[in-house]
C-alpha positions as CSV (number, residue, x, y, z in Angstrom):
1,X,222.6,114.1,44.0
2,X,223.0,117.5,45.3
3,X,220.3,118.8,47.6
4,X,219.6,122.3,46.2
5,X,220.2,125.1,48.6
6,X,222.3,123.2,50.8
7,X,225.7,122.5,48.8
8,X,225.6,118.8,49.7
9,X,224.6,115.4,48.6
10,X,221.8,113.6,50.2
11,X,223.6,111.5,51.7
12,X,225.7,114.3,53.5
13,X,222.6,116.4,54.2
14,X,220.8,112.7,55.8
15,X,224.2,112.3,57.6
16,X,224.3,115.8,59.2
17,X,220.4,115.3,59.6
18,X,220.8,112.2,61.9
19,X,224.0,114.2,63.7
20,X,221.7,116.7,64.6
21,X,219.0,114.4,65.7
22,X,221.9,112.6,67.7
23,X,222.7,115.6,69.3
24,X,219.6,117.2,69.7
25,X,219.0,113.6,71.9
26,X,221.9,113.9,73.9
27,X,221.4,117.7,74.6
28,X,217.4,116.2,75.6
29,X,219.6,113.3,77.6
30,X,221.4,116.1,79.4
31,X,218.7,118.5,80.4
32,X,216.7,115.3,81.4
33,X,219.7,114.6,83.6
34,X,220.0,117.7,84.5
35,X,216.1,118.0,85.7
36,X,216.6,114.8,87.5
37,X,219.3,116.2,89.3
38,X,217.6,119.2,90.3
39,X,214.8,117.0,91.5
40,X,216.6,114.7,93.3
41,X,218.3,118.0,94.7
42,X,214.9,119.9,95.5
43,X,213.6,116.6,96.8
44,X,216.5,116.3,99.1
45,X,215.7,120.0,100.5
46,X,212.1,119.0,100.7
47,X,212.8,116.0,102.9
48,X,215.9,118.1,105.2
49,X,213.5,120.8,105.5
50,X,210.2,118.4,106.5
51,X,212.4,117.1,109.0
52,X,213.1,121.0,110.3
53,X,209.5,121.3,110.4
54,X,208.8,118.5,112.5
55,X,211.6,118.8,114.9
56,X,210.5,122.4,115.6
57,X,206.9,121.2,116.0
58,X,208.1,118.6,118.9
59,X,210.2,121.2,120.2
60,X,206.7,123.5,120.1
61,X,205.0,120.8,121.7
62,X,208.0,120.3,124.9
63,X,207.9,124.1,124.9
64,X,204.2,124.2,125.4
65,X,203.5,120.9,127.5
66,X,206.4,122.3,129.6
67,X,204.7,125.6,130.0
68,X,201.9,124.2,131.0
69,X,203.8,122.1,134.0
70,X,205.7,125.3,135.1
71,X,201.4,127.0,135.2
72,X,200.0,124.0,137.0
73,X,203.3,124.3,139.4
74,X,203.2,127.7,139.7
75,X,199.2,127.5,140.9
76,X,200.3,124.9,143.1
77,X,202.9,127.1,144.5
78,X,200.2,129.8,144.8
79,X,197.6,127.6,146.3
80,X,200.7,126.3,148.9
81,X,201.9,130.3,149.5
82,X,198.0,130.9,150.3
83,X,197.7,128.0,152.9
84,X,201.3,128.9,154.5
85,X,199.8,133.0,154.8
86,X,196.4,131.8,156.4
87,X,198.3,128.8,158.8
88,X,200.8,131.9,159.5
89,X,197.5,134.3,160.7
90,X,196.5,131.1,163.0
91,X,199.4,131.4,164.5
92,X,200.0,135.0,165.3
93,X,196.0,135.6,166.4
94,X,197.4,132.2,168.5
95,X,200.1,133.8,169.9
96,X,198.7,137.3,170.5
97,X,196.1,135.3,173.0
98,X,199.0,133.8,174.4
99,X,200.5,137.0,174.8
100,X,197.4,138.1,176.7
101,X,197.4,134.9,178.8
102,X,200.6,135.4,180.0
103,X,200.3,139.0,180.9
104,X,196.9,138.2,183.1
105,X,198.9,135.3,184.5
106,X,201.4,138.0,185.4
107,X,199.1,141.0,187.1
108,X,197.3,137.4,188.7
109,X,200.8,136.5,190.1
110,X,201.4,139.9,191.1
111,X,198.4,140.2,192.9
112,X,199.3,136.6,194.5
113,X,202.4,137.9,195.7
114,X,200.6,141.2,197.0
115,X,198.3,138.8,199.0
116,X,200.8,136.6,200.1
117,X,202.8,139.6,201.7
118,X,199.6,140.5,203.4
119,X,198.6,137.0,204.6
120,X,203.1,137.2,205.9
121,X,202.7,140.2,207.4
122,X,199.3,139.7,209.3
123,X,200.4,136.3,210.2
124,X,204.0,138.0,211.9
125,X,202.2,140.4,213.5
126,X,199.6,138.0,214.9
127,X,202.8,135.9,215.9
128,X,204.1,138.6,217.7
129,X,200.9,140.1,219.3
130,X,199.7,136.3,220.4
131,X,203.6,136.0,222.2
132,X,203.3,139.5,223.8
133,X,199.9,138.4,225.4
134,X,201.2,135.4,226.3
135,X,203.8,136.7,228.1
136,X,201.6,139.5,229.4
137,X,199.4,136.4,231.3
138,X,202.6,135.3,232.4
């Protein structure tokens, strides 16, 4: 039985029908596989590229809670630079009085010696005016 149109039997034409089907499955087989492989693919970029995301977020997070050590030393640091400054203005308005101490110890001194001298020089020529009496009432 000829199947009109076609130039074949039925049996040809049901034969080249279930070919066709056959292929048409294995082409559907392949795309299939092929999807599958791009999915496994894509979900394999997904998962590489999650893990980028996360490790740049914990980096973020080091960067940021290191940041924020470096500001809370660097306020510390401040705060200690402040105390040193002031403790270094104690000690110069200390040493300035010093200063002064010791230069009225020195004109004190000075005028100690200037007395002392005096005090010498009266006392030798008492010394000497007491022995020329006494050997004028001799």
């Amino acid at each position: 039985v000829e199947v009109a149109g076609l130039g074949m039997d039925l049996t040809t034409a049901q034969l080249a029908a279930r070919q066709h089907e056959s292929l048409a499955g294995a082409a559907a087989a392949a795309a299939a596989a092929h999807t599958s492989q791009e999915l496994v693919r894509t979900q394999a970029e997904l998962k590489r590229l999650r893990e980028m995301l996360v490790a740049a977020d914990e980096r973020e997070e080091m960067g940021a809670a290191a940041l924020r050590e470096a500001r809370a030393a660097a306020m510390a640091h401040r705060e200690d630079l402040q105390t040193s400054q002031s403790l270094v203005r104690e000690l110069e308005a200390l040493v300035a009085a010093d200063d002064e101490h010791v230069t009225r110890l020195r004109h004190e001194l000075a005028q100690a010696k200037k007395e002392l001298s005096s005090l010498l020089l009266l006392q030798g020529t008492a010394a000497g005016a007491s022995a020329g009496a006494g050997a004028a009432n001799e």
